[in-house]
C-alpha positions as CSV (number, residue, x, y, z in Angstrom):
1,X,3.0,6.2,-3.6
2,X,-0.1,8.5,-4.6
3,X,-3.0,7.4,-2.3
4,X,-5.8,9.8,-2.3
5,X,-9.8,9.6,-0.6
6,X,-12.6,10.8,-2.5
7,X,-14.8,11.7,0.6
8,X,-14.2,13.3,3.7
9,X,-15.7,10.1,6.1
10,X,-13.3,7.7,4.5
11,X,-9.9,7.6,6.0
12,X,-6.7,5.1,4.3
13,X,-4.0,5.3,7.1
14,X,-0.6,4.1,6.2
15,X,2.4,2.6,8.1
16,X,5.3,3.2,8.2
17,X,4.5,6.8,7.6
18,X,7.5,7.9,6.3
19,X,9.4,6.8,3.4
20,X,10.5,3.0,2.8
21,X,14.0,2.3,2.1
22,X,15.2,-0.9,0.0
23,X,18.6,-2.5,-0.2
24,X,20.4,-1.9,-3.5
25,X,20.9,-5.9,-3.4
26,X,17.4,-6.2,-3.5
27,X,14.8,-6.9,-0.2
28,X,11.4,-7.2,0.9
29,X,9.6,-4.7,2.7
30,X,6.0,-4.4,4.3
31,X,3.2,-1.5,3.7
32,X,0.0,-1.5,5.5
33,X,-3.3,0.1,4.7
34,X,-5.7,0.6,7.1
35,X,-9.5,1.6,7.1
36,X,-10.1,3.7,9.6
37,X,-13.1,5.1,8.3
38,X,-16.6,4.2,7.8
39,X,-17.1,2.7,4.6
40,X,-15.1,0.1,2.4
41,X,-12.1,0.9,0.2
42,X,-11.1,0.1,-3.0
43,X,-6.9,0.4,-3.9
44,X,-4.9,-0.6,-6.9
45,X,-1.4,-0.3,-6.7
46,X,0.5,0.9,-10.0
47,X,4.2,0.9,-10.1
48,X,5.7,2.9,-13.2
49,X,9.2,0.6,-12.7
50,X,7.7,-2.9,-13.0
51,X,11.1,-4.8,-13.8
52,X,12.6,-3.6,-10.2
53,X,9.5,-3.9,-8.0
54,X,7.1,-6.3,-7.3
55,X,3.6,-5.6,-5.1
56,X,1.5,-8.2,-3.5
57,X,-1.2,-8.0,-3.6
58,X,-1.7,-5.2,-6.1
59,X,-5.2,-4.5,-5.7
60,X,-7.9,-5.7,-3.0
61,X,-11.2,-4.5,-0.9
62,X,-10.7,-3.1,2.2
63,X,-13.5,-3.4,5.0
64,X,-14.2,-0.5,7.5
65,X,-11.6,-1.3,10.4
66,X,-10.0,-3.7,8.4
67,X,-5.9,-3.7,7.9
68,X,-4.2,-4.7,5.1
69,X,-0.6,-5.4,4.6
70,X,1.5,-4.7,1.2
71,X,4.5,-6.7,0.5
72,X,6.7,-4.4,-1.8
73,X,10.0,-6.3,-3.0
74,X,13.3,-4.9,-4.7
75,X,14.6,-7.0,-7.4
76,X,18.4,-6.9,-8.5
C-alpha cells in the first residue's frame, strides 16, 4: 500500500507497521490510519486485484487526532 503526505505538518501513521499476511483460504484483516498531525486527511484506497480483495471503507476524512480502521478481506 502506497500512502504518501503532501506537507511536512501532516503525519498518516499506520498499524500494523509491517506487512499484513492473509490466509490462502481467505480472511479478514484490520489496517488503521491515524492522524497524528495537524490538519485533516483525505485517503482513497485503490486495489489493482479487485476480484481477491475487498476494502472497507475505501475512501473517508480523517480529523487531526482522529483513528481510522481499514477492514481488508481475502476472498477465495
Amino acid at each position: 500500500m502506497f500512502i504518501s503526505s503532501f506537507r511536512s505538518h501532516m503525519a498518516l501513521v499506520t498499524s500494523p507497521l509491517g506487512s499484513l499476511v492473509f490466509d490462502a483460504n481467505g480472511c479478514t484483516r484490520q489496517y488503521t490510519l491515524i492522524n497524528a498531525g495537524q490538519t485533516n486527511l483525505l485517503y482513497i484506497l485503490k486495489c489493482n486485484n479487485p476480484n481477491t480483495y475487498q476494502f472497507k471503507p475505501t475512501e473517508g476524512l480523517i480529523a487531526a487526532g482522529e483513528v481510522h480502521n481499514i477492514e481488508i478481506t481475502r476472498k477465495v
